[in-house]
N, C-alpha and C positions, 0 to 999 in steps of 0.2 A: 699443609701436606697435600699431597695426589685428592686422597678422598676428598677433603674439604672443596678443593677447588673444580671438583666433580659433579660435588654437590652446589658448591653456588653459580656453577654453570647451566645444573638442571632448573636451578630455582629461578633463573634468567630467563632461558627459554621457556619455561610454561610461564612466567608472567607478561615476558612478551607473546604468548600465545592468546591467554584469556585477555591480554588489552585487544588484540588483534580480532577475537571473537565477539567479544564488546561491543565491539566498533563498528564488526557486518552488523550483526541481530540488529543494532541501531539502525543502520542504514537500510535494514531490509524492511523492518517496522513502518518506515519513513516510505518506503516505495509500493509497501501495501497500501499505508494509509493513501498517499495519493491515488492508487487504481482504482481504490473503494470511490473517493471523493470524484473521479474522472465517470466513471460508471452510475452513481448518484447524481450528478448533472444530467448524464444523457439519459437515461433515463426518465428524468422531470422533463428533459424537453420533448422526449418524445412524445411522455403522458401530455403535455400541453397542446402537442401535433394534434395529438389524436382528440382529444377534447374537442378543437379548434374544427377538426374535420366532423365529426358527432355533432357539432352546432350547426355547421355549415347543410351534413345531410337534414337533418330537423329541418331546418329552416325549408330546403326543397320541398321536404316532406307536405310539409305543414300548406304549401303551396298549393301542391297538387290536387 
């Protein structure tokens, strides 16, 4: 009937919906996790800069 196939057309589109939802949230998960991990690198190298540069003054320091 009309209905039925009204109805399994809506039941089509929202499953293709929430696949399609599914699928960002995944992908968008995946795109945070790398910014975190991108930001968490630079980060440690800066801290390492700066360390490197904190040793470097000392050492002047300690000279003087």
């Amino acid at each position: 009937s009309s209905a039925q196939e009204t109805v399994e057309n809506i039941e089509k589109v929202f499953t293709e919906l929430i696949c399609f939802l599914e699928k960002k949230r995944s992908e968008i998960k995946e795109q945070i996790r790398a910014q975190e991990k991108t930001e968490i690198d630079r980060a440690e190298k800066l801290h390492k800069h700066l360390d490197q540069e904190l040793t470097e003054l000392q050492k002047k320091t300690s000279r003087d």
